[in-house]
C-alpha positions in Angstrom: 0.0 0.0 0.0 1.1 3.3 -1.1 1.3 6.2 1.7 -1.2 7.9 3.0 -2.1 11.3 0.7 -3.3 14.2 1.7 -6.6 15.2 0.8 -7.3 18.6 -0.9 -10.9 20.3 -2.0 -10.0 23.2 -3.6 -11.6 23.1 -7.1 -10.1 24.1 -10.4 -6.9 25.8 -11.4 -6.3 27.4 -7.6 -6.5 23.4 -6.8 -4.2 22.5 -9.0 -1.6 25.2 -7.8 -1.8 24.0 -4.6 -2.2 19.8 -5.7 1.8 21.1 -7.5 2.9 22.9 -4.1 2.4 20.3 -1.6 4.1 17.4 -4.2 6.3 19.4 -3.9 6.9 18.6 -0.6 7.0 15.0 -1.2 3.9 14.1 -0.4 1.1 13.0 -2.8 -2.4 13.7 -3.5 -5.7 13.3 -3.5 -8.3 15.4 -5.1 -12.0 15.5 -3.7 -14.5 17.7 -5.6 -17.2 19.1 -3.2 -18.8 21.9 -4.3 -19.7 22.7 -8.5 -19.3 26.4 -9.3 -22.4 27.5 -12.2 -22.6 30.9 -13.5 -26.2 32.1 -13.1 -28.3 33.1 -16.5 -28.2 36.9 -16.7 -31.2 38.6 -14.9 -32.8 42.0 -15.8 -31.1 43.3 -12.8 -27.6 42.1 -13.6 -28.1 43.2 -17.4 -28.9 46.6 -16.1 -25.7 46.8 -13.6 -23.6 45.7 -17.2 -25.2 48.0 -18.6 -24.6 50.9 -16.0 -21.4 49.5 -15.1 -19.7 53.5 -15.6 -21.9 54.5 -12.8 -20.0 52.9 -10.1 -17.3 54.1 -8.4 -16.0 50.8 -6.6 -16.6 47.4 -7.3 -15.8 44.6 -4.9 -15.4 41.3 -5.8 -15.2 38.4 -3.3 -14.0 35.1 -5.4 -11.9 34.3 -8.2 -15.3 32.4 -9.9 -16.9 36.0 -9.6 -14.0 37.7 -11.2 -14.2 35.5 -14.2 -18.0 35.9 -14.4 -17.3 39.8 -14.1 -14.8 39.7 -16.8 -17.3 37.7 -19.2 -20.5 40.1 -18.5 -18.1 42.9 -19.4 -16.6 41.8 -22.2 -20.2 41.6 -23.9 -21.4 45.0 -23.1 -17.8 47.0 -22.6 -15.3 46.4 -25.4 -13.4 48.6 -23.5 -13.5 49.1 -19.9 -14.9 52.5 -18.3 -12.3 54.5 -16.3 -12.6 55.7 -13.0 -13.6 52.5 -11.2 -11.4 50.9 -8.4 -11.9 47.3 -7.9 -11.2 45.6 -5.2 -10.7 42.0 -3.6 -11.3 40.1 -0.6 -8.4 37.8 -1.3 -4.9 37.9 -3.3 -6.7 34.6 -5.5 -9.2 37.0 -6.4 -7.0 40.0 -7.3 -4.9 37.8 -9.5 -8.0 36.7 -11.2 -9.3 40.2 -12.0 -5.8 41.6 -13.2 -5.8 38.3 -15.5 -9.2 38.9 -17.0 -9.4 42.6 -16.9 -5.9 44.1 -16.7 -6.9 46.3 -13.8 -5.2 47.5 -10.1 -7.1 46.1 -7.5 -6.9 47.3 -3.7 -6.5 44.2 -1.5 -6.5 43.8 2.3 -3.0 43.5 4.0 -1.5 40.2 3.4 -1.3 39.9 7.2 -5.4 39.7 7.3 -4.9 35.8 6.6 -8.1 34.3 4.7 -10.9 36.7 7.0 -10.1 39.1 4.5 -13.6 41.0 3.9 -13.2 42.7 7.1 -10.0 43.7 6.7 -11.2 45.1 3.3 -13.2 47.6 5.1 -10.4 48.8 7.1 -9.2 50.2 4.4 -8.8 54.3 4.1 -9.9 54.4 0.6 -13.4 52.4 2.2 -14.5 54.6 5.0 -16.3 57.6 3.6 -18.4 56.6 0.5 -21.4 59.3 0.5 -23.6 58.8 -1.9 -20.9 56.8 -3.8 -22.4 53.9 -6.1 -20.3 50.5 -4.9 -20.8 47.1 -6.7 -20.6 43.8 -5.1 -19.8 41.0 -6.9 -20.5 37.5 -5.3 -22.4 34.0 -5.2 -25.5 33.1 -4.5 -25.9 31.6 -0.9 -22.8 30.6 1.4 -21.0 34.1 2.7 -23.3 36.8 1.9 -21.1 39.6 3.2 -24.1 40.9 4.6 -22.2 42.5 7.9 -20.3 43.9 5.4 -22.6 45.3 3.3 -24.3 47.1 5.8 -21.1 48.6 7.1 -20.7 50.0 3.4 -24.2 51.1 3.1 -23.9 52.4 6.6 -20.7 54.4 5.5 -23.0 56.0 2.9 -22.7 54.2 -0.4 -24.8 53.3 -2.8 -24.8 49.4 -2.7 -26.1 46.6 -5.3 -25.4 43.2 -5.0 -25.1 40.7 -7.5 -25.4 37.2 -7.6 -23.6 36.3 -10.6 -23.0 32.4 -9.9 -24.4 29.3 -7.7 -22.2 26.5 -5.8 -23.8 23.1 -6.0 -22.7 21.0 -3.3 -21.3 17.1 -4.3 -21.0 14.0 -3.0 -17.3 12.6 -2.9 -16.8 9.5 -4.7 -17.3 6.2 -3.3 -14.0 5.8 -3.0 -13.6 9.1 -1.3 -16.3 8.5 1.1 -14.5 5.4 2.1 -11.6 7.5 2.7 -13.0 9.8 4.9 -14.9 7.0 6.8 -11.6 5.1 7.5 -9.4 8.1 8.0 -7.0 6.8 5.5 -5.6 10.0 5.0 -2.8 11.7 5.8 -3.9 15.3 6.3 -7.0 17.3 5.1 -7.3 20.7 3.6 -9.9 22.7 3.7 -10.0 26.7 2.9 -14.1 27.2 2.8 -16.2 26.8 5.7 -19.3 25.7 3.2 -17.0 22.4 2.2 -15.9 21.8 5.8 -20.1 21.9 6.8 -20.4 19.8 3.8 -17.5 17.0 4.2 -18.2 16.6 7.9 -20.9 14.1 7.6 -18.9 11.5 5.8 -15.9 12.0 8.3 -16.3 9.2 11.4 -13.8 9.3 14.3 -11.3 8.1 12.5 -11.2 11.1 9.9 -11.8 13.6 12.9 -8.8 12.8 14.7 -6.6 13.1 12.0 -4.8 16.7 10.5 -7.0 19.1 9.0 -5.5 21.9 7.8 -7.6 25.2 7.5 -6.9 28.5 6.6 -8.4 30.4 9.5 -8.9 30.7 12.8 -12.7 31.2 12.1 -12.6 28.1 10.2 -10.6 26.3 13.0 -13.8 27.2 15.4 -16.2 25.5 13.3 -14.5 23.0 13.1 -13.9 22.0 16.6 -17.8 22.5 16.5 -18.1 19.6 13.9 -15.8 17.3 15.7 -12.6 17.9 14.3 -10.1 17.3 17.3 -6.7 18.3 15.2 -7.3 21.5 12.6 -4.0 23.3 12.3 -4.0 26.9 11.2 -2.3 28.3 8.3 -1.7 31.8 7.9 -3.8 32.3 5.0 -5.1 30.5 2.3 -2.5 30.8 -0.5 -0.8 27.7 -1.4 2.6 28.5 0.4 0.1 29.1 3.7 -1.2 25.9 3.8 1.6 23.8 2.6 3.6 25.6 5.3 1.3 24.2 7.8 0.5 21.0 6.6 4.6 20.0 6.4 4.7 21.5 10.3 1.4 18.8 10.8 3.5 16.4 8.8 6.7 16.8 11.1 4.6 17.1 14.2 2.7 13.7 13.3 6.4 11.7 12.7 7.9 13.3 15.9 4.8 11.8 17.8 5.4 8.9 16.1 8.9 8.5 16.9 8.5 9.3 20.5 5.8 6.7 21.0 8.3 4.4 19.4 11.1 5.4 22.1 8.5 4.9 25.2 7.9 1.5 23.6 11.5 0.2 23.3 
């Protein structure tokens, strides 16, 4: 038998950045797909905010998946792009996504803000007076609304529509991922999204719980000891080099324990 992988549920290219990173390391792979990302059809409303897109001031986007479905509405109704506008991102994933689609600057959070990063967004100087400003938020339907944020940015005195401009659909793992999960045979898990940890925790028995599982957040390590997790490590964010970081100190923390149980037994 071939040893244990670690088990990763980030979807997409961003998963296969970090599948690269952490082989890296030595350690191999497994992929489990959890959640289905599906831009919505265009409503009226969305058509009219395309349409009226030179009337905002600021535009927020909060996932690389909305950044791409940005880009695409744009590209139908704004062969070139209106000036004036300052985007910005909740996440450096997401500013890479709109520079790559759209060529623009984007205002992130400090890199210190780790992967709680809409909050930090707001602390911004360039975010605290907005009267009568029109601000755009770009996002999906469901999961983290923002809405504490939203209303700090309405109550700062913008202008506020929020768009919906795609859907996750939750999946089951495989059956030979749920078997997995339900034996533990793992050797660490990753997780950056609290709407896949929520998801995932049903098929995880004790086995799974006590084992690794490496998260990007201190929020996301709460909800996990509410799920049962007993070991979630945090990283310091939720790039790639942030959790493959902590999953090799997991790693090297699991073969030290090792070794010393070995000692107390010779």
């Amino acid at each position: 038998m071939g040893a244990q992988p670690v088990v990763i549920t980030r979807p997409g290219e961003r998963g296969d950045v970090l599948a690269a990173a952490i082989e890296a390391r030595g350690l191999p792979v497994a992929r489990l797909e959890a959640l289905r990302l599906e831009a919505l059809p265009e409503t009226p409303e969305q058509r009219a905010a395309w349409l009226d897109f030179d009337q905002f001031r600021r535009v927020v986007v909060v996932s690389p998946f909305a950044a791409e479905c940005l880009a695409e509405a744009l590209d139908r109704y704004w062969p070139q792009l209106p000036v004036g506008i300052d985007y910005y991102a909740v996440g450096a994933a997401t500013a890479a996504a709109l520079h790559q689609t759209l060529g623009v600057r984007v205002h992130v959070p400090p890199a210190a803000a780790g992967e709680d990063t809409s909050e930090a967004l707001l602390q911004l100087g360039s975010l605290q007076r907005l009267d009568g400003e029109k601000i755009l938020l770009v996002a999906g339907e469901g999961g983290r609304t923002l809405l504490a944020e939203a209303e700090t940015l309405a109550a700062r005195g913008a202008r506020l529509t929020r768009l919906a401009v795609y859907r996750r659909t939750p999946l089951s793992p495989s059956p030979d991922m749920q078997r997995r999960l339900a034996r533990g045979d793992f050797r660490a898990l990753v997780v950056s999204s609290g709407e896949i940890l929520e998801h995932l925790a049903r098929w995880c028995t004790g086995a799974a719980l006590n084992q690794p599982l490496i998260v990007s957040s201190a929020r996301l390590a709460t909800l996990a000891g509410k799920l049962g997790f007993r070991a979630p490590v945090v990283a310091s964010g939720a790039t790639p080099t942030a959790l493959t970081t902590a999953l090799a100190a997991a790693c090297h923390s699991q073969e030290a324990d090792v070794d010393q149980d070995d000692l107390e037994k010779g």
